[in-house]
KEZATOR-210810 format. One record per residue: residue number from 1; x, y, z of N, C-alpha, C in turn. Coordinates in steps of 0.02 Angstrom, whole numbers, plus 32768, in hexadecimal, padded with zeros to 4 digits. Each point is the difference from the previous one (the first is absolute). Layout:
<r NUM; <X; Y; Z>; <X; Y; Z>; <X; Y; Z>>,
...
END
This chain:
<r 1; <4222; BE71; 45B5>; <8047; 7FFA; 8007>; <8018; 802F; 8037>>,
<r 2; <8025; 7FF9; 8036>; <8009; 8017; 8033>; <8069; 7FF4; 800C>>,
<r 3; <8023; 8046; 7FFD>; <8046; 7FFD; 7FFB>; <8012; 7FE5; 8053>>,
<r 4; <802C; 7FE6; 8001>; <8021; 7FEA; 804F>; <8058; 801B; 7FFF>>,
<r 5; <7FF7; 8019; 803C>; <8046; 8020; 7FEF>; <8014; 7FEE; 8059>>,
<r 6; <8030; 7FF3; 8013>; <8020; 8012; 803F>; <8047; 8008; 7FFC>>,
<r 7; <8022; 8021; 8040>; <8038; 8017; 801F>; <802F; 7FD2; 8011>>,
<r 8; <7FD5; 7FB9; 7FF3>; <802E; 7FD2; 800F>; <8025; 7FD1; 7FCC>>,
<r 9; <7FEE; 8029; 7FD0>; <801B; 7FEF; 7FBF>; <802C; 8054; 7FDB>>,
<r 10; <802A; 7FE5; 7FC0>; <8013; 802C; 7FF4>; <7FD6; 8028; 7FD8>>,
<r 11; <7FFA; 8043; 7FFA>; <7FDF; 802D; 7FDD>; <7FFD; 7FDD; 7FAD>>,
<r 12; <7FB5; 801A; 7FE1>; <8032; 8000; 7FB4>; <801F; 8025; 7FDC>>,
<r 13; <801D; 7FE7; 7FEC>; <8035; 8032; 7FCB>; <7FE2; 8012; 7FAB>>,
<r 14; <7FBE; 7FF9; 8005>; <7FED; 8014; 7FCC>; <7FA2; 7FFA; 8004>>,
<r 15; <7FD9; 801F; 7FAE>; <7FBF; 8016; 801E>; <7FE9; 7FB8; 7FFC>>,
<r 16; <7FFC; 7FD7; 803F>; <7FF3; 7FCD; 8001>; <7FF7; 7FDE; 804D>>,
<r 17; <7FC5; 7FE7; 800B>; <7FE6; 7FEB; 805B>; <8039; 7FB7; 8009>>,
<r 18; <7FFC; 8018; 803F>; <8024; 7FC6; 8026>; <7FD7; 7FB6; 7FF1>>,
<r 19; <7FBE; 8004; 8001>; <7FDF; 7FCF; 7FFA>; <7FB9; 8013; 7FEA>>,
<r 20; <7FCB; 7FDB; 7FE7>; <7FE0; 8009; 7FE9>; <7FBA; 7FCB; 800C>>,
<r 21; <7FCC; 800E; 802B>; <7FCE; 7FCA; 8013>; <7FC3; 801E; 7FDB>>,
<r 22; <7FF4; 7FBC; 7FD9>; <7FCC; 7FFC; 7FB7>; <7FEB; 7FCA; 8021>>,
<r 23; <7FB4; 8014; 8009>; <7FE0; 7FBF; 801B>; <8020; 7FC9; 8044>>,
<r 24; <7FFC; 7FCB; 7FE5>; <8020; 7FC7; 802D>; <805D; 8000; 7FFC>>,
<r 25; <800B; 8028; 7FDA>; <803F; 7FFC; 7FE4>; <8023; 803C; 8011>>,
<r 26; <8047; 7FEA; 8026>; <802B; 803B; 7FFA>; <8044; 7FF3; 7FD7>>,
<r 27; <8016; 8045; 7FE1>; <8029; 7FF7; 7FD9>; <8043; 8039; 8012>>,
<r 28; <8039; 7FCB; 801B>; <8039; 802F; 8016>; <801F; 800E; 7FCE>>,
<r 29; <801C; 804A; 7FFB>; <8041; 800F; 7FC8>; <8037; 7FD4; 802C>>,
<r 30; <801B; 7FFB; 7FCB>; <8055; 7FF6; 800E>; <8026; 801B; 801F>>,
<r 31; <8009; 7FD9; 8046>; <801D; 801F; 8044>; <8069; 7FE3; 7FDA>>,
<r 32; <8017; 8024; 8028>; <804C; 7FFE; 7FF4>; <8022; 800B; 8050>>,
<r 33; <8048; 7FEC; 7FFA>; <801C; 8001; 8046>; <8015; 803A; 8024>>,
<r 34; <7FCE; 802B; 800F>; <7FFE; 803A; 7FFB>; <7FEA; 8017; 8066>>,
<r 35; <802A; 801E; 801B>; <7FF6; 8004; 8034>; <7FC1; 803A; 801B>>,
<r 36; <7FC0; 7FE7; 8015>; <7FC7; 804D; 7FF5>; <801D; 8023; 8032>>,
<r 37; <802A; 7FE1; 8034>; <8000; 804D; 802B>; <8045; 803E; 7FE8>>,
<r 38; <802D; 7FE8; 7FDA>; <803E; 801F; 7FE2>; <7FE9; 7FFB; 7FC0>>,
<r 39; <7FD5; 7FF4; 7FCD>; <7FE5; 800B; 7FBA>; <804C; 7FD9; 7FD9>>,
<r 40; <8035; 7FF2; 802C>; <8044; 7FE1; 7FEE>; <7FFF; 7FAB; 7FDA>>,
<r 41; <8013; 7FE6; 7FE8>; <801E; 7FB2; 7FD7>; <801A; 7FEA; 8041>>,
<r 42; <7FEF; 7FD6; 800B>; <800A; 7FE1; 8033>; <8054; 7FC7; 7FDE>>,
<r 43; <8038; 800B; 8035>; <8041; 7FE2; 8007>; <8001; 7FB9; 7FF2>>,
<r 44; <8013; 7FE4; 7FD9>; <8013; 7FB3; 7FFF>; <7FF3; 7FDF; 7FC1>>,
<r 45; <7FFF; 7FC1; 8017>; <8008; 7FCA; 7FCE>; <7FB4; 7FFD; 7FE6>>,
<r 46; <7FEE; 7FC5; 7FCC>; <7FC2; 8016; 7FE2>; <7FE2; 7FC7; 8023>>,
<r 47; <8009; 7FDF; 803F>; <7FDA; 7FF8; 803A>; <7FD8; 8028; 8037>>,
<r 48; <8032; 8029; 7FF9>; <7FF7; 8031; 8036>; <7FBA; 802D; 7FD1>>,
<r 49; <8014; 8007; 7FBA>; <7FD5; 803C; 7FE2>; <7FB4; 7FD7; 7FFF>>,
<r 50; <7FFC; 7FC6; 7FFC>; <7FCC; 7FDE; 7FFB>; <7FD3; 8006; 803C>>,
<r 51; <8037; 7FEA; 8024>; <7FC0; 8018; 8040>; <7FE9; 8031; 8019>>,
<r 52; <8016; 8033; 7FF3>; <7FF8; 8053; 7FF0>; <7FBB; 8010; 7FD8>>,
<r 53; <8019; 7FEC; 7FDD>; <7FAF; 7FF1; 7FB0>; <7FC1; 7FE0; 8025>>,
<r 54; <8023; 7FBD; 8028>; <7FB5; 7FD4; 8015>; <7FD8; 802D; 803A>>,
<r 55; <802B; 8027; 801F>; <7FEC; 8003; 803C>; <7FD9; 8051; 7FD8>>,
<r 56; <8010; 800C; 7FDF>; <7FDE; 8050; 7FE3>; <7FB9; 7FFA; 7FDC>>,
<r 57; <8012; 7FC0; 7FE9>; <7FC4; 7FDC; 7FD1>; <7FC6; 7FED; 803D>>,
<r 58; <8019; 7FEA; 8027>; <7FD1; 7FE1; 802F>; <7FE7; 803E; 8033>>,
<r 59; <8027; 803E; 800F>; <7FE8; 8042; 801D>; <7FC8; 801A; 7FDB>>,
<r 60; <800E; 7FF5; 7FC3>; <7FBB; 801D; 7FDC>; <7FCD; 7FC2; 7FF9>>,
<r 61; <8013; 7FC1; 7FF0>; <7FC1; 7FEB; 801C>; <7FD7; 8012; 803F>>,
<r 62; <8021; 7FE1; 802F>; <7FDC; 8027; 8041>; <7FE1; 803A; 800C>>,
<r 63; <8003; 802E; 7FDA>; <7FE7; 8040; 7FFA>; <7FC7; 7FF3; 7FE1>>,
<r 64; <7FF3; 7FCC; 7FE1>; <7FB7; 7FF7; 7FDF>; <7FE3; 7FD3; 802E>>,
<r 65; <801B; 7FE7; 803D>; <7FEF; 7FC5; 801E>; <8013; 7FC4; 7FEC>>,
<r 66; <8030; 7FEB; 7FCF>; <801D; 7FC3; 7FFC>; <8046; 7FF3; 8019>>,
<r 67; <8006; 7FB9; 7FCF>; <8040; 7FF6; 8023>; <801F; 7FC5; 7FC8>>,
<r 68; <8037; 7FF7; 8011>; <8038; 7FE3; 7FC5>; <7FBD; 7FAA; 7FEA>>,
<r 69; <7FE9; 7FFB; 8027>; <7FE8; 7FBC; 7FFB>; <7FBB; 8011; 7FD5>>,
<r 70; <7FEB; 802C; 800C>; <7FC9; 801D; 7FB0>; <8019; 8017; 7FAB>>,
<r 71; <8042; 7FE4; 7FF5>; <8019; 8017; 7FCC>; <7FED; 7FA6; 7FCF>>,
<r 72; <7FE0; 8041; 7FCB>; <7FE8; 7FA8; 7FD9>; <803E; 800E; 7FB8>>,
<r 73; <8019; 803A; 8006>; <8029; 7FFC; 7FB9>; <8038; 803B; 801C>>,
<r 74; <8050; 7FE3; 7FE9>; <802F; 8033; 8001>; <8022; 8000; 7FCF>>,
<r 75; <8021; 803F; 7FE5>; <8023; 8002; 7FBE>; <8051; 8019; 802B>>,
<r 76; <802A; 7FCF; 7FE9>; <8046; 8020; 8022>; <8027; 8013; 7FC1>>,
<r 77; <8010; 8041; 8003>; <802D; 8025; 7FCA>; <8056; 7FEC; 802A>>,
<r 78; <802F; 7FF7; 7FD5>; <8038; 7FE0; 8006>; <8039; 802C; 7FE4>>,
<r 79; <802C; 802E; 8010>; <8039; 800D; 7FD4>; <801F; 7FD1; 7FDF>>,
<r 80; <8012; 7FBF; 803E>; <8044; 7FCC; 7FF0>; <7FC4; 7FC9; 8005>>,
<r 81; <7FFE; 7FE2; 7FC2>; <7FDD; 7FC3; 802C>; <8050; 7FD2; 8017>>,
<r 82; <802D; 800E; 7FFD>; <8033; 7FD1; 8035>; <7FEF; 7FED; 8050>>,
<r 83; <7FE3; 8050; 800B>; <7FC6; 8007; 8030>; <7FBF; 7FE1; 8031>>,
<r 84; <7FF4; 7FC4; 7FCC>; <7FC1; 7FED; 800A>; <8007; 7FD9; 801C>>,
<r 85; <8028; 7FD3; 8019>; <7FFD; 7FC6; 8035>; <8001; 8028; 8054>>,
<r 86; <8022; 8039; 7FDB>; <8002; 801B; 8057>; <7FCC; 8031; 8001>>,
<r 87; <7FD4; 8010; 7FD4>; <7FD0; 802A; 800E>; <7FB9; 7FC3; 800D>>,
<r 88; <8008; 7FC4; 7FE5>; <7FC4; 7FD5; 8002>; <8017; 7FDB; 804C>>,
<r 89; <801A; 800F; 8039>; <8011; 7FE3; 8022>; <7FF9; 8030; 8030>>,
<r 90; <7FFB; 8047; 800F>; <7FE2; 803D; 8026>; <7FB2; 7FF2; 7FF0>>,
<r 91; <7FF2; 7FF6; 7FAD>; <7FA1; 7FFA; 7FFA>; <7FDE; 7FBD; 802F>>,
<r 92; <8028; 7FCE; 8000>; <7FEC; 7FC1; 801F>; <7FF7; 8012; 8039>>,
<r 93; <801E; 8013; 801E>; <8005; 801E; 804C>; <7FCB; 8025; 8014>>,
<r 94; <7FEA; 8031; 7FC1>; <7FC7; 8038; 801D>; <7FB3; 7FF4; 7FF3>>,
<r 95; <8002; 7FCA; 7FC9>; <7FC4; 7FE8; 7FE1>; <7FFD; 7FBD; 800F>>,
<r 96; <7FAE; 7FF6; 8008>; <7FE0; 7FB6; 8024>; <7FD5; 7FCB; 7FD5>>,
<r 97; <800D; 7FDE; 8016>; <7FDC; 7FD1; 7FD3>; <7FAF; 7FF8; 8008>>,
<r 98; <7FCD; 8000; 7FCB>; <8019; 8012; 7FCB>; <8026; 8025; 7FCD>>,
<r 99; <8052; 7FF1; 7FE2>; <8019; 804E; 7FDE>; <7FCF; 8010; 7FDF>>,
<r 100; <7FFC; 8051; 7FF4>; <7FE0; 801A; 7FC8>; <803C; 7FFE; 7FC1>>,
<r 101; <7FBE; 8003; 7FBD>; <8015; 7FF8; 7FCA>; <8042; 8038; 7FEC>>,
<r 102; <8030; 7FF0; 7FE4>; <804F; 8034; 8005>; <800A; 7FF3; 7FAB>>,
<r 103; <800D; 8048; 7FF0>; <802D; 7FFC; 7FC8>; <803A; 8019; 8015>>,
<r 104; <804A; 7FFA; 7FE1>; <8035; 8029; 8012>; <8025; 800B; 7FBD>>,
<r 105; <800F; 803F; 7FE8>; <800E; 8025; 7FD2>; <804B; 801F; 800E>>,
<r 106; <8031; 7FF3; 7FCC>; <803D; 802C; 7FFD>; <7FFC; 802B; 7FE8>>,
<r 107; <8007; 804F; 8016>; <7FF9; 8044; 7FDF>; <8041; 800F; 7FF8>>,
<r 108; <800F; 802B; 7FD9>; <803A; 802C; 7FED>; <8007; 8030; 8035>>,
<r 109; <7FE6; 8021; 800D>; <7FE4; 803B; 803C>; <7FCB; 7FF5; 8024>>,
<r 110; <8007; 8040; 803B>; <7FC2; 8008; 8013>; <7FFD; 8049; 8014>>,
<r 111; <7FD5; 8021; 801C>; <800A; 8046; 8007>; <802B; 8012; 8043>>,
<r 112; <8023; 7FDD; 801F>; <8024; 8015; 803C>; <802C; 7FCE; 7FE6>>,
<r 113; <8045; 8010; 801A>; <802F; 7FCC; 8017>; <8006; 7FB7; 802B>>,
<r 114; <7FD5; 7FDD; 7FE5>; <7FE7; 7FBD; 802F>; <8005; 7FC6; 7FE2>>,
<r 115; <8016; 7FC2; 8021>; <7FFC; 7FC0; 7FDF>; <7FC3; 7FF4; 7FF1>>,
<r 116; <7FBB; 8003; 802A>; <7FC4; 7FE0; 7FF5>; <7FCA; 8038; 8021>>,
<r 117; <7FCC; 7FDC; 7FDF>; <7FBA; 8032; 7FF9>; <7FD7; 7FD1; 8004>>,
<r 118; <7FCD; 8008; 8039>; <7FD3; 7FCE; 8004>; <7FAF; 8019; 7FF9>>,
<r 119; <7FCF; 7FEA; 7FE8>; <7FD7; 7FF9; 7FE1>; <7FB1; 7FCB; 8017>>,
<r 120; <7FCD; 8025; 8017>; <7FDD; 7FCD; 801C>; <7FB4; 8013; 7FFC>>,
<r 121; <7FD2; 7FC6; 7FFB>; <7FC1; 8006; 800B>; <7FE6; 7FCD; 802B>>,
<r 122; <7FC6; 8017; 8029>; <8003; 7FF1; 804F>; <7FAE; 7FEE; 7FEA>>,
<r 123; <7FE3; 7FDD; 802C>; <7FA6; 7FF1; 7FFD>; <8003; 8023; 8056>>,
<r 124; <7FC4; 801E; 7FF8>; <7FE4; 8032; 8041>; <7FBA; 7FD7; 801E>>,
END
């Protein structure tokens, strides 16, 4: 098991790796719309926060050598699912066909102030 961490993602906020490559398999924590170079919530609508998330999610892929198109499973955490047509419409955009397998979950919280938290495992 080998931790992956880069600068081009946001730090974590707890004792826990940015990502995690086990074998053929990498496994991202839950990136959020979180700006890495201001550690700041990135401004806007929960379009805007989405692509914030994808593009953080996909910084740490690349740091293992992948990329959004190696993701065989994502879990999307949801404050609002009112949300979800406009958050599944930023994912369409960033993910290729084949989609990988998606659950999407309405939470009560999350540990920052954020509409969504995204969630991914990648094949290496």
């Amino acid at each position: 098991m080998k931790a992956i961490q880069t600068d081009e993602a946001p730090e974590s906020i707890g004792p826990f790796s940015q990502a995690v490559l086990d074998g053929d398999r990498l496994y991202v924590s839950g990136q959020g719309p979180v700006d890495p170079d201001t550690g700041e919530i990135v401004d806007g609508d929960i379009a805007t926060q989405t692509e914030r998330t994808l593009e953080n999610v996909d910084a740490v892929l690349q740091a293992a050598g992948c990329s959004l198109d190696d993701v065989v499973k994502a879990t999307v955490y949801v404050q609002d699912m009112d949300d979800y047509d406009a958050i599944n419409e930023v994912y369409g955009r960033y993910m290729s066909e084949p989609y990988p397998a998606r659950s999407a979950v309405q939470v009560e919280d999350l540990p920052i102030d954020i509409g969504v938290e995204i969630e991914v495992i990648a094949s290496v």
